[in-house]
MOPAC internal coordinates of N, CA, C and O (Angstrom, degrees):
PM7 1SCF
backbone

  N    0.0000 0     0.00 0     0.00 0    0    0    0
  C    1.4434 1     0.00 0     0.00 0    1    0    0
  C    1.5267 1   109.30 1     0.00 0    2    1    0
  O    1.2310 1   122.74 1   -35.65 1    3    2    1
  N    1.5675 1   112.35 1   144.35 1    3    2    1
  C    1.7589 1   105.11 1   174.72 1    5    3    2
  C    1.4310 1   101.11 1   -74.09 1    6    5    3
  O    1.2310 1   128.87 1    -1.46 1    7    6    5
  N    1.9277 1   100.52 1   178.54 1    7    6    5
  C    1.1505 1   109.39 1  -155.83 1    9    7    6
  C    1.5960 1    98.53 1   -86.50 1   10    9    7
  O    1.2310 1   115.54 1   174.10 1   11   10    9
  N    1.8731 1   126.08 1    -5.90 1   11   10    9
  C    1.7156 1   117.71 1  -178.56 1   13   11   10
  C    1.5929 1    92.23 1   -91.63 1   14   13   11
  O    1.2310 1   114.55 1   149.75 1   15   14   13
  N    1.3334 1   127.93 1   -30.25 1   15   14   13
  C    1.2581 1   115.72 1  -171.30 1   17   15   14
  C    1.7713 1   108.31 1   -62.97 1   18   17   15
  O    1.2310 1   115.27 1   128.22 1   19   18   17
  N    1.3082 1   126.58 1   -51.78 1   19   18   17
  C    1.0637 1   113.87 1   172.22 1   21   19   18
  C    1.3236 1   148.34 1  -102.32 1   22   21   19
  O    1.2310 1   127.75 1  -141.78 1   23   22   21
  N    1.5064 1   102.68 1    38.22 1   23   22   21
  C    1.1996 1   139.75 1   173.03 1   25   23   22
  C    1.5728 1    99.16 1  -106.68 1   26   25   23
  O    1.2310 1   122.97 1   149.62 1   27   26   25
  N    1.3666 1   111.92 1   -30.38 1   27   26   25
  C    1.6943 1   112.74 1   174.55 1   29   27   26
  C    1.5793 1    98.42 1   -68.97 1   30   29   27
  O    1.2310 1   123.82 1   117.31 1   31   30   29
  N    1.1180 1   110.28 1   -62.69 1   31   30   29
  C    1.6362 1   116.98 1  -172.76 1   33   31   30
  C    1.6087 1   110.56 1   -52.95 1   34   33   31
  O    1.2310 1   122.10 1   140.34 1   35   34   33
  N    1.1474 1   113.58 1   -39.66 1   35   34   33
  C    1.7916 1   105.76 1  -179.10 1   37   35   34
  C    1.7426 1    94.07 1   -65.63 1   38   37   35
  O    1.2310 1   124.18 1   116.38 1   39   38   37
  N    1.1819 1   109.58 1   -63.62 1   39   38   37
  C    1.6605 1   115.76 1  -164.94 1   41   39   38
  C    1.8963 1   110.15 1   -19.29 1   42   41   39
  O    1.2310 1   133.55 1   127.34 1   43   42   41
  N    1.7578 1    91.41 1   -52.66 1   43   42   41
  C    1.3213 1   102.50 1  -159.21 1   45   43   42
  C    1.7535 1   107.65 1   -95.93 1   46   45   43
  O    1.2310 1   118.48 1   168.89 1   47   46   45
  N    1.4725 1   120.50 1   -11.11 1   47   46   45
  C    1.1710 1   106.66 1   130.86 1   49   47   46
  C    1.5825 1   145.81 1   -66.39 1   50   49   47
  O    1.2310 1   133.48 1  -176.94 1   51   50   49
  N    1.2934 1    91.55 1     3.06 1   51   50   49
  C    2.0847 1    87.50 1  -164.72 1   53   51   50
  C    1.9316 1    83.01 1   -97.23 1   54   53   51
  O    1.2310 1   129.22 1   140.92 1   55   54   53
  N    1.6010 1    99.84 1   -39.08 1   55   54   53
  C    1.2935 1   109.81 1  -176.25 1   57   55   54
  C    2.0024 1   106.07 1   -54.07 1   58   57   55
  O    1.2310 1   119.61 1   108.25 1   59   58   57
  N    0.9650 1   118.35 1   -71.75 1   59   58   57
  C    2.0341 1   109.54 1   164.95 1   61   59   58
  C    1.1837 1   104.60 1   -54.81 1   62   61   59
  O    1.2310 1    96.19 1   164.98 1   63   62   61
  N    1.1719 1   159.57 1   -15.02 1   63   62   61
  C    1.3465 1   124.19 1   155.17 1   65   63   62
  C    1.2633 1   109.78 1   -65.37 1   66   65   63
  O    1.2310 1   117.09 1   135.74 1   67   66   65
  N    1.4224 1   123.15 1   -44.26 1   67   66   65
  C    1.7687 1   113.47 1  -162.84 1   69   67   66
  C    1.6633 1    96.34 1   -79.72 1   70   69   67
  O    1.2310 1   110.72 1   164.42 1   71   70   69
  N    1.1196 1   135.06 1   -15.58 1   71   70   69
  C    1.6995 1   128.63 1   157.91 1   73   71   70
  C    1.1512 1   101.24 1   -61.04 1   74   73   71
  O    1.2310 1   113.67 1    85.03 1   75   74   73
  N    1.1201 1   129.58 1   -94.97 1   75   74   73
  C    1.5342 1   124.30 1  -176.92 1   77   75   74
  C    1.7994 1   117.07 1   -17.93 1   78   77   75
  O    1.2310 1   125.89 1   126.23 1   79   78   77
  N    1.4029 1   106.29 1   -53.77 1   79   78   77
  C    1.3157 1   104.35 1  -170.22 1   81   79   78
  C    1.7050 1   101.27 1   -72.92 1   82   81   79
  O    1.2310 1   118.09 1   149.46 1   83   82   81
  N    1.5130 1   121.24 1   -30.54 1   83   82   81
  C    1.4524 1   114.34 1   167.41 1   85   83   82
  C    1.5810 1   137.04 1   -73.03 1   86   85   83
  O    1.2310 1   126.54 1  -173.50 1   87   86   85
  N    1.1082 1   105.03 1     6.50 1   87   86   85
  C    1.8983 1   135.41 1  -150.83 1   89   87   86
  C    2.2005 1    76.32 1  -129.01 1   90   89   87
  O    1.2310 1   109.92 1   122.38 1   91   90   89
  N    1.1063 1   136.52 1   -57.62 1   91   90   89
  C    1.3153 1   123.32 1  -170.12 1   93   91   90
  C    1.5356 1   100.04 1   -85.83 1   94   93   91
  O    1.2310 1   108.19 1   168.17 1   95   94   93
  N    1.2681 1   139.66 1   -11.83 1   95   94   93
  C    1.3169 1   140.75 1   158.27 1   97   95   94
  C    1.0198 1   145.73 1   -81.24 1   98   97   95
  O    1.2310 1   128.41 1   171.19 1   99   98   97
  N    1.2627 1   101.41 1    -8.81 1   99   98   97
  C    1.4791 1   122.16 1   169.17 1  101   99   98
  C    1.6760 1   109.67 1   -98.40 1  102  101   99
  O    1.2310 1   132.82 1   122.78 1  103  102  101
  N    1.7038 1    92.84 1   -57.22 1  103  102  101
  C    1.6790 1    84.89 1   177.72 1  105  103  102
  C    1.3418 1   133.31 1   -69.92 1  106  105  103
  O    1.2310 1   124.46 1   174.78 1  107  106  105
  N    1.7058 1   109.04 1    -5.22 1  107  106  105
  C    1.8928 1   114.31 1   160.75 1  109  107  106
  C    1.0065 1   109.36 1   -47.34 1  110  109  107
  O    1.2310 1   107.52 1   145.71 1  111  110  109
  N    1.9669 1   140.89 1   -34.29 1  111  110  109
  C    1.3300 1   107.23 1  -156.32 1  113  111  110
  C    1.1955 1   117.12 1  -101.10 1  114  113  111
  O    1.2310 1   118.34 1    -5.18 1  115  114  113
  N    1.6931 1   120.76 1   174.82 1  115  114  113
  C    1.2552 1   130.12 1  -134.53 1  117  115  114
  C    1.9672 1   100.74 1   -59.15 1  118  117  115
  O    1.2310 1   120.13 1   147.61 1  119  118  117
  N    1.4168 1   117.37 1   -32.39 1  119  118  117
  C    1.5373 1   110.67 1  -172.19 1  121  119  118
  C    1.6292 1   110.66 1   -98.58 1  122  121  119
  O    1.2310 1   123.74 1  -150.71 1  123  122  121
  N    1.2591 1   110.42 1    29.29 1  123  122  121
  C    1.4997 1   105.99 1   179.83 1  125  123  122
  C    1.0930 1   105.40 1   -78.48 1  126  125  123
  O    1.2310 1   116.41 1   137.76 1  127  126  125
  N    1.6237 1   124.43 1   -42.24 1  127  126  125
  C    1.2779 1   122.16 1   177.06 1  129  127  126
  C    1.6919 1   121.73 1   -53.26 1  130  129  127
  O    1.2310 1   120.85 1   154.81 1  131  130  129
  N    1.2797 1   115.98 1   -25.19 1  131  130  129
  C    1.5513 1   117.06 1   173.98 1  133  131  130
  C    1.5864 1   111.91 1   -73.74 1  134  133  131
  O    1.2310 1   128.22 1   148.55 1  135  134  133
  N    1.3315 1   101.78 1   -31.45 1  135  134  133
  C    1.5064 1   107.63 1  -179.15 1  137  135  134
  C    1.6801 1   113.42 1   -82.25 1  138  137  135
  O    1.2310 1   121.01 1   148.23 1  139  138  137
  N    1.3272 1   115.68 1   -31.77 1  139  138  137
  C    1.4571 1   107.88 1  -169.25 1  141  139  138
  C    1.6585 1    90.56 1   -78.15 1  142  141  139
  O    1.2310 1   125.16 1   133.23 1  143  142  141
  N    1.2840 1   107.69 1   -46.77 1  143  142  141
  C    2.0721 1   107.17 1   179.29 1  145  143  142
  C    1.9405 1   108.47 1   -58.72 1  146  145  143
  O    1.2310 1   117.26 1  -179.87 1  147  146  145
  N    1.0685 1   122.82 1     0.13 1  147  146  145
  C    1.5888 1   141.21 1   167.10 1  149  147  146
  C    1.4865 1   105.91 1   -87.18 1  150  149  147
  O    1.2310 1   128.94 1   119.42 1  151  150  149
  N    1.0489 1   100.39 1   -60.58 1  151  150  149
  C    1.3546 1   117.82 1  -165.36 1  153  151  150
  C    2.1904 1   110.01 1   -64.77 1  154  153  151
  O    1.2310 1   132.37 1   150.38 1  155  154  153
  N    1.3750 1    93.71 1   -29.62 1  155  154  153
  C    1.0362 1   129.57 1  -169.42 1  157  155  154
  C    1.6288 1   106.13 1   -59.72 1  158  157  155
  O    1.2310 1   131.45 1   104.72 1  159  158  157
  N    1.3243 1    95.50 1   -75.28 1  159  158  157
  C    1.5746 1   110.51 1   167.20 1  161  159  158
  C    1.0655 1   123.13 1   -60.18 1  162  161  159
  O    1.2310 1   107.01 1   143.72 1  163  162  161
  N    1.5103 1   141.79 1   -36.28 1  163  162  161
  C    1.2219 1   149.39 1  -176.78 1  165  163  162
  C    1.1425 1   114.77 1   -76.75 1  166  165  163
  O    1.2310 1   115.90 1   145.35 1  167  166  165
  N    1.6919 1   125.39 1   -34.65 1  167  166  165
  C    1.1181 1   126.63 1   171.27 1  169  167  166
  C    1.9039 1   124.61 1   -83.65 1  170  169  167
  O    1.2310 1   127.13 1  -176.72 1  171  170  169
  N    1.3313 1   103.90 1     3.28 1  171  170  169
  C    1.5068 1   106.68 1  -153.52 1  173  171  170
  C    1.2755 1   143.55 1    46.88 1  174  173  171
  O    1.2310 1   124.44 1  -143.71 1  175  174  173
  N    1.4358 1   109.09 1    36.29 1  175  174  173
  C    1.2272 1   113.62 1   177.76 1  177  175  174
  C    1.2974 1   122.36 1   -57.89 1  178  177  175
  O    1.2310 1   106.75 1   161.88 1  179  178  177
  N    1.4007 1   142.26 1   -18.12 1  179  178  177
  C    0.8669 1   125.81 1   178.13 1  181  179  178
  C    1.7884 1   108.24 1  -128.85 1  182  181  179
  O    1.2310 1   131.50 1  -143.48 1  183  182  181
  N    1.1662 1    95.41 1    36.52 1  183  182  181
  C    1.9773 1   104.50 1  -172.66 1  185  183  182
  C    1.5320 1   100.60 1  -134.65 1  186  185  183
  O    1.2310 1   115.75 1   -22.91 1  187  186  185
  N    1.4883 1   125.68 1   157.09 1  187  186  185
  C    1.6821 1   123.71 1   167.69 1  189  187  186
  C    1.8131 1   103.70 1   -68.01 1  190  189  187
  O    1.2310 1   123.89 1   -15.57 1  191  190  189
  N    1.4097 1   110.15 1   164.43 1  191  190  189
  C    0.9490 1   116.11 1  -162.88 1  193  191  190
  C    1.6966 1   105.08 1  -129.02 1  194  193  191
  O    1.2310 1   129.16 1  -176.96 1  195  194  193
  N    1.7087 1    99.95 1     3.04 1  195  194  193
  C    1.6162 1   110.84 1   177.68 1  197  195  194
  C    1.7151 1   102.92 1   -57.91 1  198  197  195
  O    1.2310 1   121.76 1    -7.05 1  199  198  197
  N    1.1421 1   114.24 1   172.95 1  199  198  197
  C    1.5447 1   111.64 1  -171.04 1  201  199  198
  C    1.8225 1    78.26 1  -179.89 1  202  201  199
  O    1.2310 1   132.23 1   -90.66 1  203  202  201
  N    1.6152 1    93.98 1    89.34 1  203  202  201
  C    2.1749 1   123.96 1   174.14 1  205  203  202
  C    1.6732 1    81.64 1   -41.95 1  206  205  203
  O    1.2310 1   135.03 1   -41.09 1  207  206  205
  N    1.4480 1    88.53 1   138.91 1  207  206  205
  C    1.5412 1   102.70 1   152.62 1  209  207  206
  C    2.0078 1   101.00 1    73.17 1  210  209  207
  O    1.2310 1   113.74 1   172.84 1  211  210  209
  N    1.1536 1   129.45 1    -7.16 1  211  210  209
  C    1.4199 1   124.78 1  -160.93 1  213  211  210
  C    1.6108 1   101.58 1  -129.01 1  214  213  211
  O    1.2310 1   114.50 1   -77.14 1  215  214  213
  N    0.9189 1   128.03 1   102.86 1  215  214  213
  C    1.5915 1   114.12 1  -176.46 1  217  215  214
  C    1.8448 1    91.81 1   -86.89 1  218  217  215
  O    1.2310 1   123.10 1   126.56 1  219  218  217
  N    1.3637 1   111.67 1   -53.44 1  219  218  217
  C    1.2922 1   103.76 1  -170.75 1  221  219  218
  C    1.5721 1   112.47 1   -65.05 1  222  221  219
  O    1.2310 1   117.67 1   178.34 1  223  222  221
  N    1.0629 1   122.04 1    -1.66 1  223  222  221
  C    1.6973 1   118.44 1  -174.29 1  225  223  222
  C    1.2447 1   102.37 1  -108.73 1  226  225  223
  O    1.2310 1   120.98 1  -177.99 1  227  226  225
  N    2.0079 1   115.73 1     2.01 1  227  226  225
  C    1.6386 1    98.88 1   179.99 1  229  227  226
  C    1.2119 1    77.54 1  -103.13 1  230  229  227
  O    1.2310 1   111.24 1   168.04 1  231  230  229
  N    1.7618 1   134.09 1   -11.96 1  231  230  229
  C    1.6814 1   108.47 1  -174.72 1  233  231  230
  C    0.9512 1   116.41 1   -87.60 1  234  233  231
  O    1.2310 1   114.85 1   165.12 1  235  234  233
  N    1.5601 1   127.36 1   -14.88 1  235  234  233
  C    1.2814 1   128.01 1  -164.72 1  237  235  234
  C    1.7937 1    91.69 1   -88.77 1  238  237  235
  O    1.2310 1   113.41 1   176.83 1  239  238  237
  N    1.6501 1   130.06 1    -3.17 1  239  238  237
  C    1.3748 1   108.03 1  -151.91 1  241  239  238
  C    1.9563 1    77.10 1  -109.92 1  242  241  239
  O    1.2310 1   116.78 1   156.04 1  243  242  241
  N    1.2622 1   123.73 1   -23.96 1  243  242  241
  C    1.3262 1   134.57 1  -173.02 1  245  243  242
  C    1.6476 1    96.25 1   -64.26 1  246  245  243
  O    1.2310 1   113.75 1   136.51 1  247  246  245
  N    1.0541 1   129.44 1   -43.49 1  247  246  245
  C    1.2727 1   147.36 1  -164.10 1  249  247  246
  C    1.6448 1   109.26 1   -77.82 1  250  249  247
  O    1.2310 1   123.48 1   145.60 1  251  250  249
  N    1.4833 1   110.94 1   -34.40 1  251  250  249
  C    1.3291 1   116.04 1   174.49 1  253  251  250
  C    2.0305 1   110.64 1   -71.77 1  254  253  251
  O    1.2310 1   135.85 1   124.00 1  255  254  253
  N    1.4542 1    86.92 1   -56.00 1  255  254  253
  C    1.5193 1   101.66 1   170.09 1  257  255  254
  C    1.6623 1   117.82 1   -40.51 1  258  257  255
  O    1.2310 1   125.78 1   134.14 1  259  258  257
  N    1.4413 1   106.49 1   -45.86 1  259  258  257
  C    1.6402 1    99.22 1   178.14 1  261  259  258
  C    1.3427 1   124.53 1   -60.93 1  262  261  259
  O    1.2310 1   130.55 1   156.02 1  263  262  261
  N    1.5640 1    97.25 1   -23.98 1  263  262  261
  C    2.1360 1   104.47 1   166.74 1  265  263  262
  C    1.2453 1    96.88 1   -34.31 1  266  265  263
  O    1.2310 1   124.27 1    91.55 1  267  266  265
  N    1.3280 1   109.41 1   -88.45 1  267  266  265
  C    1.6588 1   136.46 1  -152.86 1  269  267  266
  C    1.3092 1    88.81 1   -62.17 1  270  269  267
  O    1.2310 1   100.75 1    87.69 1  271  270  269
  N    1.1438 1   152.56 1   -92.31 1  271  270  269
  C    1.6574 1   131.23 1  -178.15 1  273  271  270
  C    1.5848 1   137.71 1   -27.82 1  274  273  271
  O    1.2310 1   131.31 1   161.58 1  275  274  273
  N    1.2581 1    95.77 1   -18.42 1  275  274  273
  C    1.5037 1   111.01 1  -178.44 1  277  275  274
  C    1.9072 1    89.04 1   -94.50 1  278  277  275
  O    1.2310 1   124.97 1   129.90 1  279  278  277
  N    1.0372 1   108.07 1   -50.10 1  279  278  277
  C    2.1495 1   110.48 1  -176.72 1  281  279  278
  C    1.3829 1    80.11 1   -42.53 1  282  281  279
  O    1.2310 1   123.09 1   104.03 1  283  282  281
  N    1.6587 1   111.68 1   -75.97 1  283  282  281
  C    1.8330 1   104.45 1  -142.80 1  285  283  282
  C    1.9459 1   101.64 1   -64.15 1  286  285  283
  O    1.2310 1   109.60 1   157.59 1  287  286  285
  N    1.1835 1   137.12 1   -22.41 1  287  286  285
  C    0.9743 1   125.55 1  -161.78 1  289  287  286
  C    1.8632 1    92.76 1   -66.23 1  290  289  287
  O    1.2310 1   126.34 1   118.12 1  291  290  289
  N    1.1182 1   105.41 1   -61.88 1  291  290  289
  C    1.7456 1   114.64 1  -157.14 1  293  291  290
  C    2.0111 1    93.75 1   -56.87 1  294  293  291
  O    1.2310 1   133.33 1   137.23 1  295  294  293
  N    1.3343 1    91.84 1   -42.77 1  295  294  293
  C    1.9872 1    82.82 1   176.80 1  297  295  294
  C    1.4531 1   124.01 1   -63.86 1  298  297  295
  O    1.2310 1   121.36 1   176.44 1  299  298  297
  N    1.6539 1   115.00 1    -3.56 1  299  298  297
  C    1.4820 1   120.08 1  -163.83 1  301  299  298
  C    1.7800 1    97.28 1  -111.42 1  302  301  299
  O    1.2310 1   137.59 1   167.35 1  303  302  301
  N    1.3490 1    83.53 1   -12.65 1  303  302  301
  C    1.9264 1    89.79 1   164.22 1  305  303  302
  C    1.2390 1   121.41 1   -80.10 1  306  305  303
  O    1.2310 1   117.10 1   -41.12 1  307  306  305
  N    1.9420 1   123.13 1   138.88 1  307  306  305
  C    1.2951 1   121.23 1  -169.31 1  309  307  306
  C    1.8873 1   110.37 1   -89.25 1  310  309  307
  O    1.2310 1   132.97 1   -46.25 1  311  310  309
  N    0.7839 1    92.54 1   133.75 1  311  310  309
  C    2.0021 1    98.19 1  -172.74 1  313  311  310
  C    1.6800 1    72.58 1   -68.93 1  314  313  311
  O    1.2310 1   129.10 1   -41.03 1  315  314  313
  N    2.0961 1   100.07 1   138.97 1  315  314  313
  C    1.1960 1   142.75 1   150.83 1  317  315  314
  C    1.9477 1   107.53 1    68.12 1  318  317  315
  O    1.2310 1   121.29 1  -131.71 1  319  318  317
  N    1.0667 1   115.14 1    48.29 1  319  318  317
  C    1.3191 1   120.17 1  -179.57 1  321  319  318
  C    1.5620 1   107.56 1  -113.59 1  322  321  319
  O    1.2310 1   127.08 1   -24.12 1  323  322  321
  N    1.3456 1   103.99 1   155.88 1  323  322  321
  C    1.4836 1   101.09 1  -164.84 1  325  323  322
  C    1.5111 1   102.44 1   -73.78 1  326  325  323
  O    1.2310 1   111.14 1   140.04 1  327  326  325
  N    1.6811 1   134.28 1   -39.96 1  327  326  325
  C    1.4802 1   140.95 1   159.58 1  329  327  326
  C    1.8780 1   104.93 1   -24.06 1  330  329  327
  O    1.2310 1   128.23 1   139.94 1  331  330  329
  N    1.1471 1   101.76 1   -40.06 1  331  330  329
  C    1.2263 1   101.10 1  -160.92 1  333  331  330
  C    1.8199 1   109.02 1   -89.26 1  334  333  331
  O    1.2310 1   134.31 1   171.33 1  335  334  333
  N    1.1272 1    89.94 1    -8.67 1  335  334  333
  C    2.0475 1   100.86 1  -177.50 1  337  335  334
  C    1.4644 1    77.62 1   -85.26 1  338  337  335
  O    1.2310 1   108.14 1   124.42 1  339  338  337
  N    1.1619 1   139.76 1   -55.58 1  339  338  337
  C    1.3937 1   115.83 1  -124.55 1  341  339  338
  C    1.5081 1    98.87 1   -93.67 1  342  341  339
  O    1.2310 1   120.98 1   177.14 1  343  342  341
  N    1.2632 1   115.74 1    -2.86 1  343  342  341
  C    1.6958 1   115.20 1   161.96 1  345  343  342
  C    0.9449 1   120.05 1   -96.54 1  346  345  343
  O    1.2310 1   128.45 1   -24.22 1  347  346  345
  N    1.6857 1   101.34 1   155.78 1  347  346  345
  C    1.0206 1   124.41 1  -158.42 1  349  347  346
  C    1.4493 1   123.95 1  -116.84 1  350  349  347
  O    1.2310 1   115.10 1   -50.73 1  351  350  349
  N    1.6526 1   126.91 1   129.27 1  351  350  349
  C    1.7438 1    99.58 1  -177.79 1  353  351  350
  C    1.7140 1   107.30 1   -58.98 1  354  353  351
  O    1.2310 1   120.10 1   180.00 1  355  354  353

């Protein structure tokens, strides 16, 4: 590999670790849990997001949902593991 290509690739790994590590630092404190269970409902994480008759109102509701799936994914990640270097945003 040249020497900008993997200087690109470290960058933007060091860069998802410090998301991850800012995504588990934020959501430690004591009211994250009210907000992710907020966040929860509002986004439909756990409901369909079809909307009969609306293609754009089931994409725009699919689109909300990826918030809250995208939150729990990065919180279900372990801070400083080698799995976790080797991804990439």
């Amino acid at each position: 590999m040249n020497k900008p290509a993997e200087e690109d690739i470290q960058r933007r790994q060091q860069e998802k670790k410090a998301t991850i590590a800012a995504f588990h630092e934020l959501f430690a404190q004591r009211s994250a849990e009210l907000v992710l269970k907020n966040l929860s409902k509002e986004c439909y994480e756990n409901e369909l997001t079809f909307v009969k008759g609306d293609p754009s109102g089931s994409a725009f509701n699919s689109g909300k949902r990826y918030v809250i799936l995208h939150i729990r994914r990065l919180m279900a990640k372990k801070l400083d593991t080698d799995k976790q270097e080797k991804a990439v945003l």
